[in-house]
C-alpha positions as CSV (number, residue, x, y, z in Angstrom):
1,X,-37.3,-52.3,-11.4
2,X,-34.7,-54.9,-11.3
3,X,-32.7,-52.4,-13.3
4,X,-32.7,-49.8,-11.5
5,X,-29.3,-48.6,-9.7
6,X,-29.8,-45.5,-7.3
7,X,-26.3,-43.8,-6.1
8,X,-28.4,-41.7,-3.9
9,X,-27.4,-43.4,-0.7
10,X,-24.5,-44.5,0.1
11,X,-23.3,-46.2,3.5
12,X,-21.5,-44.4,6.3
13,X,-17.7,-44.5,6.7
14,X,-16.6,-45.3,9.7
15,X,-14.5,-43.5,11.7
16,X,-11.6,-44.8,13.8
17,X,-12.1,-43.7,17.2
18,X,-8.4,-41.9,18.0
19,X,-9.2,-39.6,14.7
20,X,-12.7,-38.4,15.7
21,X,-11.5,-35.3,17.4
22,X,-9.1,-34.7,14.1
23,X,-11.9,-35.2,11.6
24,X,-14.5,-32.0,11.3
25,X,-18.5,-32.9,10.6
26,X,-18.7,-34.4,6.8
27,X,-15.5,-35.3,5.9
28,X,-14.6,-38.7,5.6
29,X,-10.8,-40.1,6.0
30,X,-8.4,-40.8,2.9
31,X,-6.1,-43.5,3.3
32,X,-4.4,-42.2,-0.2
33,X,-3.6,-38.9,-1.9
34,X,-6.2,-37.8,-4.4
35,X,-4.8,-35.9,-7.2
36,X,-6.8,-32.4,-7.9
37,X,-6.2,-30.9,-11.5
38,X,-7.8,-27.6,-13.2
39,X,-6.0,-28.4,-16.4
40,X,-2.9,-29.6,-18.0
41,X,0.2,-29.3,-15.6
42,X,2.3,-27.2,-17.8
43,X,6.2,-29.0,-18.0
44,X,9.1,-26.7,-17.0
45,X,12.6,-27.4,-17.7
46,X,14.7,-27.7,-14.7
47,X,17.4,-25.6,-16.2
48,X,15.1,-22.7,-16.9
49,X,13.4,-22.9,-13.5
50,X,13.9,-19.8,-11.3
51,X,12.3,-18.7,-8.5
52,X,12.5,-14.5,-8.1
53,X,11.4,-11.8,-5.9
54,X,11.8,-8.5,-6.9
55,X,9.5,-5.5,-6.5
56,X,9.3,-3.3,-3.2
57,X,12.5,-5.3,-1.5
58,X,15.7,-3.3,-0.9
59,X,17.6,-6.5,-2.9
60,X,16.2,-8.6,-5.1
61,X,16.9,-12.5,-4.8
62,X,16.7,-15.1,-7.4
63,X,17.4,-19.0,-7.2
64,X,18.1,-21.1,-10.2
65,X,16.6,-24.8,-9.5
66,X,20.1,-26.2,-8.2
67,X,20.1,-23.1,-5.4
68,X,17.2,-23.4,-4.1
69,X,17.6,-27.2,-3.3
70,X,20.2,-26.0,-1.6
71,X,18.1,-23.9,0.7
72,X,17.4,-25.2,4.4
73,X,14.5,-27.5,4.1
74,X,11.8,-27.8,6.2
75,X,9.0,-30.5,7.4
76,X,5.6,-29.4,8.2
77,X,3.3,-32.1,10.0
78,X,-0.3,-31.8,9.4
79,X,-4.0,-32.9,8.4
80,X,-5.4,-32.0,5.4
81,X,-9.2,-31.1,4.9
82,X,-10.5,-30.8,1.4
83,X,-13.5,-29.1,0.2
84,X,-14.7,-32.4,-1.8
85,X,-15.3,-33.8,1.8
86,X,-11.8,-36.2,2.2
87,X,-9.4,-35.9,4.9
88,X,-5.9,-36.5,4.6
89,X,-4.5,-36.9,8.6
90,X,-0.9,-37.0,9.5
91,X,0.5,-36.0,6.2
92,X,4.0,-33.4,6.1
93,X,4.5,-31.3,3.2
94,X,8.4,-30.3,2.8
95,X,9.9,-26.9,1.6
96,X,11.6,-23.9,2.2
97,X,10.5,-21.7,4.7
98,X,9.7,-17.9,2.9
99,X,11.4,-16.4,6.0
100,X,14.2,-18.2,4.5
101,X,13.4,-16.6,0.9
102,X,13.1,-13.4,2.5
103,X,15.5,-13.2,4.6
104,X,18.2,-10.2,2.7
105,X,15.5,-8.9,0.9
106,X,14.1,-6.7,2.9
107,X,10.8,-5.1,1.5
108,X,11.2,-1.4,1.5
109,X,8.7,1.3,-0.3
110,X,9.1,5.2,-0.9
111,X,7.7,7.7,1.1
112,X,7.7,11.5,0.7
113,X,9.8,12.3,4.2
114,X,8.5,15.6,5.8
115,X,11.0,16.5,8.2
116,X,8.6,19.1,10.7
117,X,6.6,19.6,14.0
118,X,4.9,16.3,14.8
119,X,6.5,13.3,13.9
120,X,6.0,10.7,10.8
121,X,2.7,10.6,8.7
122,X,2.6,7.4,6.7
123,X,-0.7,6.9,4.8
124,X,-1.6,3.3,5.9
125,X,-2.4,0.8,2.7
126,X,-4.8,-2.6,4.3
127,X,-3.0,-4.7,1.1
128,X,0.5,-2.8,1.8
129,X,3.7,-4.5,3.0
130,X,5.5,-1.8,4.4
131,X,2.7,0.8,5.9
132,X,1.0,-1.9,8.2
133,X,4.4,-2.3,9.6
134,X,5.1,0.9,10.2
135,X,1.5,1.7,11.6
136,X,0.9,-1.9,13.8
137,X,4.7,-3.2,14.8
138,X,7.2,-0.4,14.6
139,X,7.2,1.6,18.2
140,X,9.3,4.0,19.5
141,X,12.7,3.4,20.1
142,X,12.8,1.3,16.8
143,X,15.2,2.0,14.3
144,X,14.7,1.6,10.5
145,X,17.0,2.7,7.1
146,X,16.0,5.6,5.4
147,X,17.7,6.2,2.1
148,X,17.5,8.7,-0.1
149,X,16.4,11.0,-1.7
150,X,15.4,9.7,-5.0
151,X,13.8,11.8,-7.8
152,X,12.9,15.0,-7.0
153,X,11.5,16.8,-4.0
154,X,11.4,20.2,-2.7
155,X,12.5,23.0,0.3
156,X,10.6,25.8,1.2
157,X,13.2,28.2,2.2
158,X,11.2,31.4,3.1
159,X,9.9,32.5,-0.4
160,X,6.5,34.6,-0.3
161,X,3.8,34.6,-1.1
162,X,3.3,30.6,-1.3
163,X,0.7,28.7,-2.4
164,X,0.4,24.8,-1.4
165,X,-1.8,22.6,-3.7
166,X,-1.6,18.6,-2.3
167,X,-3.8,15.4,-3.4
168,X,-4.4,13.0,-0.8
169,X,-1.0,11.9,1.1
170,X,0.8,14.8,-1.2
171,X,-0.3,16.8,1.8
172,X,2.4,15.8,4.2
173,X,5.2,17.5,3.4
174,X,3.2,20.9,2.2
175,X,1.8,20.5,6.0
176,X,5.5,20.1,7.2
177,X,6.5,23.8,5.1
178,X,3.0,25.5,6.7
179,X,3.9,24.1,10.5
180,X,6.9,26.0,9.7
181,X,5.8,28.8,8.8
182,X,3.5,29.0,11.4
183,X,6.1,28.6,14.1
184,X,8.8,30.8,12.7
185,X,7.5,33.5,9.9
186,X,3.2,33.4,10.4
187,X,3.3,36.6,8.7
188,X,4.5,35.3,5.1
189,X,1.6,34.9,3.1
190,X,0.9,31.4,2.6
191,X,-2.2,29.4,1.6
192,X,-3.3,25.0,1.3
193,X,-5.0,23.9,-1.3
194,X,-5.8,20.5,-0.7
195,X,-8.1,18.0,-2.8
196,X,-9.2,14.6,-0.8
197,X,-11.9,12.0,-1.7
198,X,-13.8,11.8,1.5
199,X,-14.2,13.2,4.9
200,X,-12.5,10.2,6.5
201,X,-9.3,10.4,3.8
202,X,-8.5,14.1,5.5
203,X,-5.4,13.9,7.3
204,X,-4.4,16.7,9.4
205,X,-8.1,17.6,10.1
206,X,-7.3,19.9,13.6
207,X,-4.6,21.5,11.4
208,X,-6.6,23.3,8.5
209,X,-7.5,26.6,9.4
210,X,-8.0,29.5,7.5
211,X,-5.1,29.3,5.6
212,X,-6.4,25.8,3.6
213,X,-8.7,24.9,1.3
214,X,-9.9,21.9,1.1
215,X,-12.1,20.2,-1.6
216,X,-14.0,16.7,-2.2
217,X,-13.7,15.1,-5.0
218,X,-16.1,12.0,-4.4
219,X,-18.3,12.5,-1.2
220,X,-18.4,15.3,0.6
221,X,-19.0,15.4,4.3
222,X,-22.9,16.2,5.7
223,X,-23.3,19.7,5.6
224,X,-20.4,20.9,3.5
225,X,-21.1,24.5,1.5
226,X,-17.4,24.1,0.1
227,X,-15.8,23.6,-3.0
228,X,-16.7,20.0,-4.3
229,X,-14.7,18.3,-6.9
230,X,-11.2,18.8,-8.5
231,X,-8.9,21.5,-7.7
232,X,-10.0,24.5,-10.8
233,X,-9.2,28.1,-11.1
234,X,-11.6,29.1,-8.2
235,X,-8.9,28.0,-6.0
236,X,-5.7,28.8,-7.3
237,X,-6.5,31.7,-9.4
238,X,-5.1,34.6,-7.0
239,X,-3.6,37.6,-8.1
240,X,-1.8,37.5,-5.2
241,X,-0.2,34.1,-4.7
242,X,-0.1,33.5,-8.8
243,X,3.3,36.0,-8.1
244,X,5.1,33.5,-6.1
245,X,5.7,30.1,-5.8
246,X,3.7,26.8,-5.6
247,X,4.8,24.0,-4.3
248,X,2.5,20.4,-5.9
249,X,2.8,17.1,-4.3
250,X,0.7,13.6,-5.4
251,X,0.2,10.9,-7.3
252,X,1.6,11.8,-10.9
253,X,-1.8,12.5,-12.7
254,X,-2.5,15.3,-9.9
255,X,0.9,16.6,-10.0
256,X,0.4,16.9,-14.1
257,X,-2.8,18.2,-13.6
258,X,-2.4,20.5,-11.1
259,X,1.0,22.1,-12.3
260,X,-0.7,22.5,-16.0
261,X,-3.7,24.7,-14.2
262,X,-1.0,26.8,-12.1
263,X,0.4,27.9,-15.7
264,X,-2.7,28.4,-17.2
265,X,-3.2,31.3,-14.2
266,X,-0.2,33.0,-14.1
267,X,2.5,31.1,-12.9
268,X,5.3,31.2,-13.8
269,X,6.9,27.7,-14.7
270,X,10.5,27.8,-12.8
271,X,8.2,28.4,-9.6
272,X,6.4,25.7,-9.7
273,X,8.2,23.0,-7.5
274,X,6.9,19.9,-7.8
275,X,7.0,16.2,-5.8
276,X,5.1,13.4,-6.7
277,X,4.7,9.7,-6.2
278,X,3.5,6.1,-7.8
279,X,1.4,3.2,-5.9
280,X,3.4,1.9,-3.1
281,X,3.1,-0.2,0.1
């Protein structure tokens, strides 16, 4: 036995008596800096170093290595706690602030604008950067900068009969054109088709009434005897809308889809208005 070496127990560190309250259960204080790797540190040439950000921000900034050492620096005191047990207490780290990165670049995102009875409907994305802002910090009274319009979009400008055919947040601004017409000319024929995943994805649920259609595409609420999946011919195929004009807003696969089963019963293509949209924030 005089051989055997057990690391199975192992003596307990001490702990200075000002840095209990600092230390949680487990950890143990580190008087130095371990270095943590997960591979080779790849090597980057100072004069090829940028730093970007670009994407959903009204300007895009970008820093070459001599710029952004040139940026206000900043010193953050603080303990660290690492998973492999060590504690590094009353350590700084030093860098630039990324409300100093951000600050001109102002992240923006596109919306479909529905200028109507009711106010603003923003469809609010949990991983967005603009929608949670709009939804949880903007109240009213605020102002923010609209610009636009880019692409293309559409005005209903009393044409009859109308049919309305929306995917998700497409609905917005074919609800804007049938709160219109409600208010002003409720006896131009007019009908909603709109195609939504779930129950809790319906917006405008107190505002579809006879004149909308609405259909599931993935789960359909308890009790439903509607249509259930994609928007087909059952719902558009109407001798008497396929004579006037549609109007299609969503994402671009709907808006592709949707327009190519419009032709395919009876409409005609220059009245078939169309506004769609990509991922956004």
């Amino acid at each position: 036995m005089s051989n055997f070496i057990s690391h199975g127990f192992t003596r307990r560190r001490s702990v200075p008596e000002e840095f209990v309250d600092r230390l949680p259960p487990g950890q143990y204080i580190e008087t130095g800096f371990p270095v943590l790797t997960a591979g080779p540190t790849p090597q980057v040439d100072t004069a090829e170093w940028t730093l970007k950000i670009d994407g959903m921000v009204a300007q895009p900034r970008e820093w070459n290595w001599m710029q952004f050492h040139q940026l206000p620096q900043e010193t953050v005191p603080c303990d660290i706690h690492c998973v492999t047990k060590w504690s590094k207490l009353g350590t700084s780290f030093e860098g630039v602030s990324v409300d100093t990165l951000l600050e001109g670049a102002e992240p923006q995102a596109a919306y479909t604008m529905a200028h109507s009875y009711g106010g603003l409907t923003v469809d609010r994305l949990a991983d967005g950067e603009v929608s949670p802002y709009l939804h949880d910090v903007v109240e009213e009274g605020d102002q923010v900068e609209v610009r636009g319009p880019f692409a293309s979009y559409f005005v209903w400008r009393g044409e009859a009969p109308v049919l309305l055919v929306g995917g998700g947040s497409g609905v917005v601004p074919l609800m804007a054109i049938m709160r219109h017409r409600r208010r002003t000319m409720p006896d131009r024929p007019m009908r909603l088709v709109y195609s939504v995943r779930t129950a809790a994805d319906v917006i405008y649920e107190g505002e579809l009434g006879d004149d909308a259609r609405v259909t599931f595409t993935r789960e359909p609420p308890a009790g439903w005897s509607g249509h259930t999946g994609r928007i087909d011919a059952s719902l558009v195929a109407e001798p008497d809308f396929a004579a006037g004009t549609a109007f299609v807003c969503g994402s671009n696969g709907f808006v592709e889809s949707a327009s190519r089963l419009l032709l395919e019963n009876g409409f005609q293509p220059e009245r078939v208005r169309t506004e769609r949209f990509g991922p956004t924030g």
